[in-house]
N, C-alpha and C positions, 0 to 999 in steps of 0.2 A: 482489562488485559488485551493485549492486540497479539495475533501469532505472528511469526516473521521468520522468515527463510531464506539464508543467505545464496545466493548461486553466484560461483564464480569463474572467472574465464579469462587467465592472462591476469594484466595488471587493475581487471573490469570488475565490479564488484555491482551485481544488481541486488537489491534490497525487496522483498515482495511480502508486503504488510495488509492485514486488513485485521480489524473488530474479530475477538478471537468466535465470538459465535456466530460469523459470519462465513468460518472455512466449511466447505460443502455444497455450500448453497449456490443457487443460479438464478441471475435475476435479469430481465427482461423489457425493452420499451424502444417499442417501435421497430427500427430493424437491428438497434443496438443490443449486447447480449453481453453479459459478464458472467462467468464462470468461475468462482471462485475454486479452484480443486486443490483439496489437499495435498497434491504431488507436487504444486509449484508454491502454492501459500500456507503449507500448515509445515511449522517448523518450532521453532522455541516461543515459549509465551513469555510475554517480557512487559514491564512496566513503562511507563511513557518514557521516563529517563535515559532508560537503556534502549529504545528504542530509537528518541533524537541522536544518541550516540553513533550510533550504527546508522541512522541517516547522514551524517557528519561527514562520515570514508565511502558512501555509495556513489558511485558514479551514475547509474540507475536508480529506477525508484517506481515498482507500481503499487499501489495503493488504495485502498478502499475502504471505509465503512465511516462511520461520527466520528469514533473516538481518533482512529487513525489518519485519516485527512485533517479533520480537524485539529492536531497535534502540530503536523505539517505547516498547516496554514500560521498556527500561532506562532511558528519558531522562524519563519517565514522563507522558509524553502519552497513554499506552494504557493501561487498567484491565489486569490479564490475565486478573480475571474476564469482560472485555468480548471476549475473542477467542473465536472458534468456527473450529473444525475443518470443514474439506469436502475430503475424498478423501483426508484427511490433512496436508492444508495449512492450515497456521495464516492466519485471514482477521481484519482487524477495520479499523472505519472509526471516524475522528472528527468531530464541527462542532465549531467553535470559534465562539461566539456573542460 
């Protein structure tokens, strides 16, 4: 399951997804640092499906974890040159312009 939490703003629609057992947690590597917080990324738990869907209308997009980048990457909204590792966790954002 991947949690995902819609924010939006005007005609903007940012998408902020990650591995649902991954909201809370903070992970760490080198000077980089990800913060996963429930306040920005724990929102509805949703299945891969409904998840590309709601990738589909975002103009934004931050993202984290296997299941949820790797999602991304398959449906090919994500480079997987463009993903970076932090503490081991696969990270990668998009704009849709």
């Amino acid at each position: 399951m991947i949690s995902v939490k819609r924010h939006g703003a005007g005609s903007e629609l940012l998408v902020a997804a990650c591995d649902l057992g991954l909201v809370g947690r903070r992970f760490e590597e080198g000077e980089l640092c990800l913060e996963l917080r429930p306040g920005f990324y724990g929102g509805e738990r949703v299945d891969r499906r409904l998840f590309l869907e709601l990738l589909a209308i975002a103009t934004i997009a931050n993202l984290a974890g296997e299941e949820t980048v790797g999602a991304a990457v398959e449906a090919g909204l994500v480079d997987p040159g463009c993903v970076i590792r932090i503490g081991g966790v696969p990270h990668a954002q998009f704009l849709r312009m």
